[in-house]
C-alpha positions in Angstrom: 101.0 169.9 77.9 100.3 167.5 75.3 102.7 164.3 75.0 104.8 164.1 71.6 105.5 160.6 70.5 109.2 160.3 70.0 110.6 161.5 67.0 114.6 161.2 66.3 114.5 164.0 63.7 112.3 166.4 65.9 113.5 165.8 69.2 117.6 166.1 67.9 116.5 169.7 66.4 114.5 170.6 69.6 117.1 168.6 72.1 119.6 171.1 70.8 118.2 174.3 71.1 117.0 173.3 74.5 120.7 172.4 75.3 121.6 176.0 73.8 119.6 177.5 76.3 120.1 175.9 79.3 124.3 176.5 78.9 123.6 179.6 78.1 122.1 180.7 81.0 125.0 179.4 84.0 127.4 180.6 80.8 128.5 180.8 77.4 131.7 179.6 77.2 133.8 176.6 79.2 135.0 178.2 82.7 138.7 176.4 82.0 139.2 176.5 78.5 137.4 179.3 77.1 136.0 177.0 74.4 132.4 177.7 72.8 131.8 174.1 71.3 130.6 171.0 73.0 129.5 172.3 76.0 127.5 170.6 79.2 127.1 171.4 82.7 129.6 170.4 85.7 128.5 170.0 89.4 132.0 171.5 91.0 131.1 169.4 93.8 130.8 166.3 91.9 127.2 165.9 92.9 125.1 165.7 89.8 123.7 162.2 91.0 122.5 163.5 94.3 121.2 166.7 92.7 119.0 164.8 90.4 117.5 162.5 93.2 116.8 165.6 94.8 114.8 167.4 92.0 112.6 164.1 91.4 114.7 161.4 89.5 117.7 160.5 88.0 117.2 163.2 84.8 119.9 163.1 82.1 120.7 164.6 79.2 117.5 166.4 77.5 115.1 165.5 80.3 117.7 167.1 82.5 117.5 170.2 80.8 114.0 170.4 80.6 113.6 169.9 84.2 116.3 172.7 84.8 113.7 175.5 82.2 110.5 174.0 84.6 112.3 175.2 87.7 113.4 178.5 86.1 117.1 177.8 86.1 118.0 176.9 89.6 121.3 178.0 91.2 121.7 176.3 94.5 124.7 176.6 96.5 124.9 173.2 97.7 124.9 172.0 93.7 126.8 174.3 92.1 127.3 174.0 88.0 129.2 175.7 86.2 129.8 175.5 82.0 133.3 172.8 80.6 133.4 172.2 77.2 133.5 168.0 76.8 137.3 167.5 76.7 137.9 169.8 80.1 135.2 168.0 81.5 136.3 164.6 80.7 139.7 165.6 82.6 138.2 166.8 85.6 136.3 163.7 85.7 139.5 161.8 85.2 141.5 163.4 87.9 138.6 163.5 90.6 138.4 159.6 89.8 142.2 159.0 90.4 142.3 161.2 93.5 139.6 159.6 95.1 140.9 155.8 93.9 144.7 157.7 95.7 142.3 158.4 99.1 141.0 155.0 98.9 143.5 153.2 98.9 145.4 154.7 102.0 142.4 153.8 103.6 142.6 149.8 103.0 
């Protein structure tokens, strides 16, 4: 596969769709919420980093994605993902982050 150069216009347009794809395939719709907009993917097990190292780098965002259509959608049990719109996912974030700061601090 030829290498594009970057191109903001192109690669938003094509960024997108890709995006489009990948959600829909582990779901269409946030697994909280029910929303349809402004969806991404969420490790349950808060592992995203790890998974990444494992599959070859650190991939975000579109590079992610295309790394996830290469490997023909992977669902592994150990890094499960499931679909959260961006506001439910921003909260689950949130309260993992205070309940691990809560564990943390009994332990000091």
């Amino acid at each position: 596969m030829k290498k594009v150069p970057y191109n903001p216009i192109y690669w938003k347009k094509h960024y997108a769709q890709l995006k489009k794809e990948v959600v829909a395939h582990y779901g269409k719709t946030c697994k909280i919420c029910g929303g349809e907009e402004h969806l991404a993917l969420h490790h349950t097990k808060f592992n995203g980093n790890e998974h990444r190292k494992k599959l070859g780098d650190r991939f975000t965002g579109g590079d992610w994605y295309v790394k996830l259509r290469k490997l023909g959608f992977p669902k592994d049990k150990k890094y499960p993902m499931i679909v959260l719109c961006n506001k439910c996912h921003s909260k689950l974030h949130a309260e993992h982050k205070r309940k691990v700061a809560k564990l943390s601090s009994k332990l000091y």
